[in-house]
N, C-alpha and C positions, 0 to 999 in steps of 0.2 A: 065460813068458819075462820079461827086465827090463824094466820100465818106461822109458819115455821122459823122462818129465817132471823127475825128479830124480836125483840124483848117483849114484844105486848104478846108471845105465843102464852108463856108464860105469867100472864098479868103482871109484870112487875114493870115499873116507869125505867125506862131508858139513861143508863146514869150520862151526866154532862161530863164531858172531858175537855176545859180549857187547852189543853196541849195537843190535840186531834190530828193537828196540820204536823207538829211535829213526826207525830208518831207515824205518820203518813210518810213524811218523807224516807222516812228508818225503815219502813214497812213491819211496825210491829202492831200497828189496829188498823180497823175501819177507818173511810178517810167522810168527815163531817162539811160539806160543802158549806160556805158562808153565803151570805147574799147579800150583792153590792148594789146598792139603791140608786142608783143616778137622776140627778133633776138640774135644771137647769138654773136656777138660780138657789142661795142661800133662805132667801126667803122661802122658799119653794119646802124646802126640807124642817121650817120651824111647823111649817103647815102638817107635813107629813108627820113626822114626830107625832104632833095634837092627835092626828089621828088613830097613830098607834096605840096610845092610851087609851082610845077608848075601843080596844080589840080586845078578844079575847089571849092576844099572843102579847099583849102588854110588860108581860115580865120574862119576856126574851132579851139576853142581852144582848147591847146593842151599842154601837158609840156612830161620833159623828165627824167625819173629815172634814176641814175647814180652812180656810187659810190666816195667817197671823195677824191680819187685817180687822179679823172677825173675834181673833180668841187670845190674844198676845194683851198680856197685864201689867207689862214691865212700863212702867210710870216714863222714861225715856223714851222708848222704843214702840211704844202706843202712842203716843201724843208727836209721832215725828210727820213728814211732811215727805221724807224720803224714804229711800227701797227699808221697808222693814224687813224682809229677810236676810237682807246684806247685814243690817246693824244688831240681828239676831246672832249670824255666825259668829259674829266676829266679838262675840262677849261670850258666849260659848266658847271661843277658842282662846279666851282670854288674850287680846291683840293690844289692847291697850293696859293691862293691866286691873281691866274690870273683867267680871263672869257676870251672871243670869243669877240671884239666890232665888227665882220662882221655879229657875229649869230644874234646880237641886231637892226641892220638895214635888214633883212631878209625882211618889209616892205617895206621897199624902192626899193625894187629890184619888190617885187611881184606889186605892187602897180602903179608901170613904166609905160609909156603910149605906151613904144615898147612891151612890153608883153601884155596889157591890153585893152580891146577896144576902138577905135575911134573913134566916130561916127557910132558905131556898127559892124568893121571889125577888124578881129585878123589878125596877120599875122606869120606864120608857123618859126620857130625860131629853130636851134639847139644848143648842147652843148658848144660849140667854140662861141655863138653869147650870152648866158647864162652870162658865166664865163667873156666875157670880157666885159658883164656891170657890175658885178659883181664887178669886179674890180674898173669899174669906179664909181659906187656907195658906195664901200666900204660894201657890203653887200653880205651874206654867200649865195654862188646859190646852196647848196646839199639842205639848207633845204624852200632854195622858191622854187626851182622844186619841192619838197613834198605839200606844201602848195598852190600852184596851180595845181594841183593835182582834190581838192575838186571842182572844177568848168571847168575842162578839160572835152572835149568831147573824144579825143584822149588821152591815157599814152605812149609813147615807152619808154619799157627796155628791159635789157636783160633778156635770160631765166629766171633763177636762181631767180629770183623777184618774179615769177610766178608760178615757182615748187619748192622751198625751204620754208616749210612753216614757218620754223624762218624766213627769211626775208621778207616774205608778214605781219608774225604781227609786226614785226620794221618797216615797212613801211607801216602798216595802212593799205595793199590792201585788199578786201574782193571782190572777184569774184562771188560771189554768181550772180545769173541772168545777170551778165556780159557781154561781147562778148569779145573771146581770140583771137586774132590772133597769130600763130606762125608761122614765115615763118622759111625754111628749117626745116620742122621737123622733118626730119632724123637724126640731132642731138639730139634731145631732150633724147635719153635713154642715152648717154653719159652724159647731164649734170642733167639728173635725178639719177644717180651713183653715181658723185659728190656728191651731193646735202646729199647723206646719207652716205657717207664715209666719214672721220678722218683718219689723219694721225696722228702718236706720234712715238716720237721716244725711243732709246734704254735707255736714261738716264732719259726718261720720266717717261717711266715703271719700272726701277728699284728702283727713289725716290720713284712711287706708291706702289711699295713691300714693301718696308722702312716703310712707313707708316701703310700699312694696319696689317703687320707682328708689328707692338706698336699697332694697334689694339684689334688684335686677343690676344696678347701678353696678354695686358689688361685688358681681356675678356670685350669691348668694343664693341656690338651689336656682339657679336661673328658669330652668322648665316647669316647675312649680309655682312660682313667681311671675312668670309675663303673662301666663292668659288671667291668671286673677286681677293683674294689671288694668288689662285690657276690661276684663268684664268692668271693673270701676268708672272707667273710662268712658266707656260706653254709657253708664249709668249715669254720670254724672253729667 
């Protein structure tokens, strides 16, 4: 027979509450668990997407994590050759005297009636289907995929979103009571490797000698200073 405890006791459909997490944290409702889709490549996720369309869970909302590599529209900052997140901030923070006007309509994209519901049905969207409203909107889709985000039933990213924990707190994910998905997770110790290795290279470490040795030189936090010396040293 039906259950007692939730809304089908009653036949009535279970209302959606975009702010779920909020209210959770407040402790004034039900806490609505999301579920974070991990894969390991972008392609991987255009795949998944196709598939969700054709499920019956199709008009679940849903967005998709990415990086600016993948979803950044800004006519400069897309067609550069260097760190695009570096040359994101720093129009963001208006450093040169320029902003982002795509980051500024990041509404208009989220806010779209092809993302957003109609008549009560979402319909399952990927990163190719994002980026080219985005464009027609004139609006940044790295940080409305974030933004819709807070009202997705479904996240897909890639690993690294999920296991790097600098990038779960740049991107606000908090897993706590969550639900993960990882598919192929035979890769997952390779990009948990990643995740805590750095590369530098030969002229890296020997500007860091350079310095540390005007340090130590100094007598500049001296005990703090010589064994990071020494590791250099050694390294090099």
């Amino acid at each position: 027979g039906p259950c007692t405890e939730c809304a089908c006791s009653s036949g009535k459909e279970p209302t959606k509450d975009p702010s779920h997490t909020k209210k959770k944290e407040n402790g004034d409702g039900p806490f609505v668990p999301k579920i974070f889709f991990g894969t390991r490549t972008h392609k991987q996720i255009a795949q998944i997407s196709r598939e969700l369309k054709r499920t019956a869970y199709s008009s679940v909302p849903m967005t998709i994590l990415s990086s600016r590599d993948y979803t950044c529209i800004h006519p400069v900052v897309s067609n550069s050759a260097s760190n695009r997140n570096e040359m994101c901030v720093e129009l963001l923070e208006g450093k040169h005297g320029k902003s982002c006007a795509y980051y500024h309509g990041v509404h208009k994209l989220v806010e779209h009636h092809a993302l957003q519901s109609a008549h009560g049905v979402y319909q399952a969207w990927d990163i190719e289907d994002l980026v080219s409203l985005g464009r027609k909107l004139r609006a940044c889709a790295y940080f409305a995929a974030r933004e819709l985000m807070v009202g997705a039933d479904i996240v897909f990213c890639p690993y690294n979103y999920l296991l790097d924990p600098q990038i779960r707190e740049s991107m606000d994910i908090n897993l706590k009571g969550q639900v993960v998905i990882l598919d192929e997770a035979h890769n997952i110790e390779d990009c948990a490797r990643e995740s805590v290795s750095y590369g530098v290279t030969e002229s890296q470490l020997r500007a860091a000698r350079e310095e540390l040795d005007f340090m130590v030189t100094n007598n500049i936090r001296h005990k703090d200073h010589e064994p990071l010396r020494a590791v250099c040293c050694s390294l090099i």
